[in-house]
N, C-alpha and C positions, 0 to 999 in steps of 0.2 A: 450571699451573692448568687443570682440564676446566671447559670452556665447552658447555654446554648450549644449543641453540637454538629457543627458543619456536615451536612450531607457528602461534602467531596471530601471531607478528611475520610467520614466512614468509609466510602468507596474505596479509598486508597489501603486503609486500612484490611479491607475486604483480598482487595488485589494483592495484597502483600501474602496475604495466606494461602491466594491459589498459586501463585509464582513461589513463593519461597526466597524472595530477596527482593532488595529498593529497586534494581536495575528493569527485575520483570515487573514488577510494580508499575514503575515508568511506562515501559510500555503498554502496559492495559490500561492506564488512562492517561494518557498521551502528554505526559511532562514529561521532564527534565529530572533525572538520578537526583539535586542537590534540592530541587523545588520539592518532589517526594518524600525526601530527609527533612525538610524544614517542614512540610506539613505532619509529618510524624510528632517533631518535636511540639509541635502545636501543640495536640489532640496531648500527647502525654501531661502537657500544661495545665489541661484546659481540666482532665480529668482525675488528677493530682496524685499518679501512678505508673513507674517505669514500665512500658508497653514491650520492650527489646531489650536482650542483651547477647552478648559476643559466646561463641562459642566455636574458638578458633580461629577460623579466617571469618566463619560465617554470623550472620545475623539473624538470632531468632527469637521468636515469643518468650515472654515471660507467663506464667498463670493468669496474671492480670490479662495481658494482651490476647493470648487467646482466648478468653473467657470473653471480652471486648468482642471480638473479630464474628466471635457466632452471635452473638447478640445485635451487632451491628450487622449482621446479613440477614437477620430475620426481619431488621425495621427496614434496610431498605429493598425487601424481598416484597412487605406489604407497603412500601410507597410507591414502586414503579407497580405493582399491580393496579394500587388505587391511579396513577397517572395512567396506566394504558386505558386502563376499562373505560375513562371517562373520555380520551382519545378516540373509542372507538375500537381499539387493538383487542387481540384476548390476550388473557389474562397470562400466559407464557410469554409474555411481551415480545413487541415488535422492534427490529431493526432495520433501517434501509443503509444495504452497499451500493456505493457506487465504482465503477470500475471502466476502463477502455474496452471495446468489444474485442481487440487482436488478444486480449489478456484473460478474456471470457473463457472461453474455449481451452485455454490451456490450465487455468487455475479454479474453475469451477470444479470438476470433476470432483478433483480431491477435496476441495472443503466439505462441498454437500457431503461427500462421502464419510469427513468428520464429523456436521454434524448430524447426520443418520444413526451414527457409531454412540455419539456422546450428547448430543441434545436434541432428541425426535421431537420435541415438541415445538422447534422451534418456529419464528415467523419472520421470512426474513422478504423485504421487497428489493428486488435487485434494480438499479438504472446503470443503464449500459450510453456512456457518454466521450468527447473528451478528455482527455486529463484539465485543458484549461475552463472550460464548463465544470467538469467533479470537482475542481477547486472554489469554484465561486457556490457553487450546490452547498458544498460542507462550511463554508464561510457561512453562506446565508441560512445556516441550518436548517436544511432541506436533505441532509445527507446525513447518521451517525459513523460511517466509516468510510471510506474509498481505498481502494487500490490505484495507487498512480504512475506515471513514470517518470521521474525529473532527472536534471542534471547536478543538482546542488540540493540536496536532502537538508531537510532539518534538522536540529539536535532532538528535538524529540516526535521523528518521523522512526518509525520499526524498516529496515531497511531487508526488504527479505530475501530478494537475491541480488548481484549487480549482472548485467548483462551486455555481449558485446552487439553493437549494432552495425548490420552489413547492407550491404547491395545485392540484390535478389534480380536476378531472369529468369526466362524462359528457358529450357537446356537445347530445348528444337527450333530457337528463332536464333538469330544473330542479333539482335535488339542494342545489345550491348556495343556494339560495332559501329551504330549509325553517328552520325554527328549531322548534325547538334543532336546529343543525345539524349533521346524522351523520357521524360522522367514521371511518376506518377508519384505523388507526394500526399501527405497528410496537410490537414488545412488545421485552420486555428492557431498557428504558433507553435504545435506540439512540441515536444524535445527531439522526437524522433527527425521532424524537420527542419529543426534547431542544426541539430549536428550535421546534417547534410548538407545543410548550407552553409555551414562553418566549415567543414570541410572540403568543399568545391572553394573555398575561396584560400584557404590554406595550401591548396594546392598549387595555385598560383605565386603566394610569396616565395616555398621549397622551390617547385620545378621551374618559376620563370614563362610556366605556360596555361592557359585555361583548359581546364575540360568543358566545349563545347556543349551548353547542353538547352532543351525547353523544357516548361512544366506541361506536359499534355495533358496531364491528368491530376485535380486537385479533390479530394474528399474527405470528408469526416471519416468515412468507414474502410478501416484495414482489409474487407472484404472485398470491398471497390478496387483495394491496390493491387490484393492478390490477385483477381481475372483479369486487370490490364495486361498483368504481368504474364499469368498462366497462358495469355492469349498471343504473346508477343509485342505487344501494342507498347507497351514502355518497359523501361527498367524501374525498379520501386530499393525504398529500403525499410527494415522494420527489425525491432529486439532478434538476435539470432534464435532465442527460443521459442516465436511463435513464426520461422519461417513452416510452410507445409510441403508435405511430397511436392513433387511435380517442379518444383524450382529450385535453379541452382544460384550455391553463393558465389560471389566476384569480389575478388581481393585485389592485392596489387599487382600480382601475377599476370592480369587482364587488363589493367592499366587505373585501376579504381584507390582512391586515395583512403588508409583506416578511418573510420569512421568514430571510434572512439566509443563509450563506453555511457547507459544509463544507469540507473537505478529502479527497483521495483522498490515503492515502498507501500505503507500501509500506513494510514493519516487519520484521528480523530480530532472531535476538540476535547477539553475538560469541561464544557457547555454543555451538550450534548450526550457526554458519559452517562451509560447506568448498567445496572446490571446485566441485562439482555447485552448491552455492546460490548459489555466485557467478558463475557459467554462467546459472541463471535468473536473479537477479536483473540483469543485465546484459541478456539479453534483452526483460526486461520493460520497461528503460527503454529499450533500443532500439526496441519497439514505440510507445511513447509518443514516444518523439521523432518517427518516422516516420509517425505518424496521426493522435496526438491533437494539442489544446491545449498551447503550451505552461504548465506549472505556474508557480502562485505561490511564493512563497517564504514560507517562514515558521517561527516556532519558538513553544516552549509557552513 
């Protein structure tokens, strides 16, 4: 009987050995913990050799399986080579991140910084977009990773930190003060002005009264919000992690309703998977472990 062996069992395979468990596994090529287990079982199937066994709480190679895991890194080491070079890419393969520009600034540093540390040859093209653009990019495979921000995470989204979202002024204007008050918001539906507008109208069921306010200012870019704001011109809001100097936060102290809480996650497909994505996305969370918060947990 010719046995055929699944390119994404081996990747998984692969991932299991630089994570050390199904859970990290998961995450480097963007399933689900049970969907990983049954792809193991597959491949153990397929190749007529227990690949895992227990050792304690933990789960680890058998001789077979590791012997598997480097042999199956070498073939798909020289497939995505052959796939880039004919792409166009070099031969250290190429990845494109996609990520929100307010999220640029604050989580670039550290990655490049990892992978300067852990994979200098890397090639990676950044698009700076959206959250609901980088979802339709990574849908239409246009994207191998994105950095997002949502309110309802998926079960197999890497959730890397949660954050709370606030009301940002000016500390020198009274901005905050005017009624109807100006507000300068993210466009496209974002989550960030999801929750804002959820919560101006929740305000209304609790207190029985409205907070007054216009949109003066609508834009894609976080940079747009921050000089409305740094200038006086409106009140904005945005993840409390990438608020910057020069502006202060407004709670309910100041008569501002909580704003509630996002998610940063970090989203592939299993389309899209390959070695190169799973080089950065490994990276990514190793800068996260190493600087940020640690993340919440959570599913949609």
């Amino acid at each position: 009987m010719k046995v055929n062996l699944d390119l994404d069992l081996l990747r998984t395979l692969v991932a299991f050995a630089d994570s050390g468990s199904f859970k990290g596994a998961a995450q480097l090529v963007f399933r689900s913990p049970p969907a990983v287990s049954m792809q193991m079982r597959r491949l153990e199937e397929l190749v007529g050799h227990p690949l895992f066994a227990r050792r304690g709480r933990d789960t680890v190679f058998t001789d077979k399986g590791e012997q598997l895991a480097q042999q199956a890194r070498q073939i798909l080491t020289l497939h995505d080579k052959l796939v880039t070079t004919w792409r166009g890419s070099d031969a250290g393969g190429r990845v494109v991140l996609g990520l929100p520009d307010d999220y640029a600034a604050l989580l670039l540093p550290d990655i490049f910084a990892e992978l300067a540390k852990s994979w200098p040859g890397a090639n990676v093209e950044v698009i700076v977009n959206t959250t609901p653009i980088l979802i339709e990019q990574l849908d239409n495979g246009q994207l191998d990773l994105a950095i997002l921000a949502t309110q309802a995470p998926k079960r197999t989204d890497v959730v890397l930190r949660t954050e709370q979202v606030v009301w940002t002024s000016s500390p020198t204007h009274e901005t905050h003060r005017q009624r109807p008050l100006p507000l300068a918001v993210f466009s496209d539906e974002s989550p960030v002005y999801r929750a804002t507008i959820a919560a101006l109208r929740d305000s209304v069921r609790e207190r029985g009264e409205a907070l007054d306010f216009r949109i003066s200012v609508k834009s894609k870019s976080w940079t747009v919000l921050v000089a409305a704001a740094k200038a006086g011109f409106a009140v904005t809001t945005m993840a409390k992690c990438v608020v910057p100097e020069g502006l202060r936060i407004l709670g309910p102290e100041d008569g501002f309703p909580e704003l509630g809480k996002i998610h940063i996650i970090m989203r592939g497909t299993p389309d899209t998977q390959s070695i190169a994505t799973s080089h950065l996305a490994e990276r990514i969370l190793e800068a996260f472990r190493m600087n940020q918060p640690v993340a919440e947990s959570a599913t949609e």
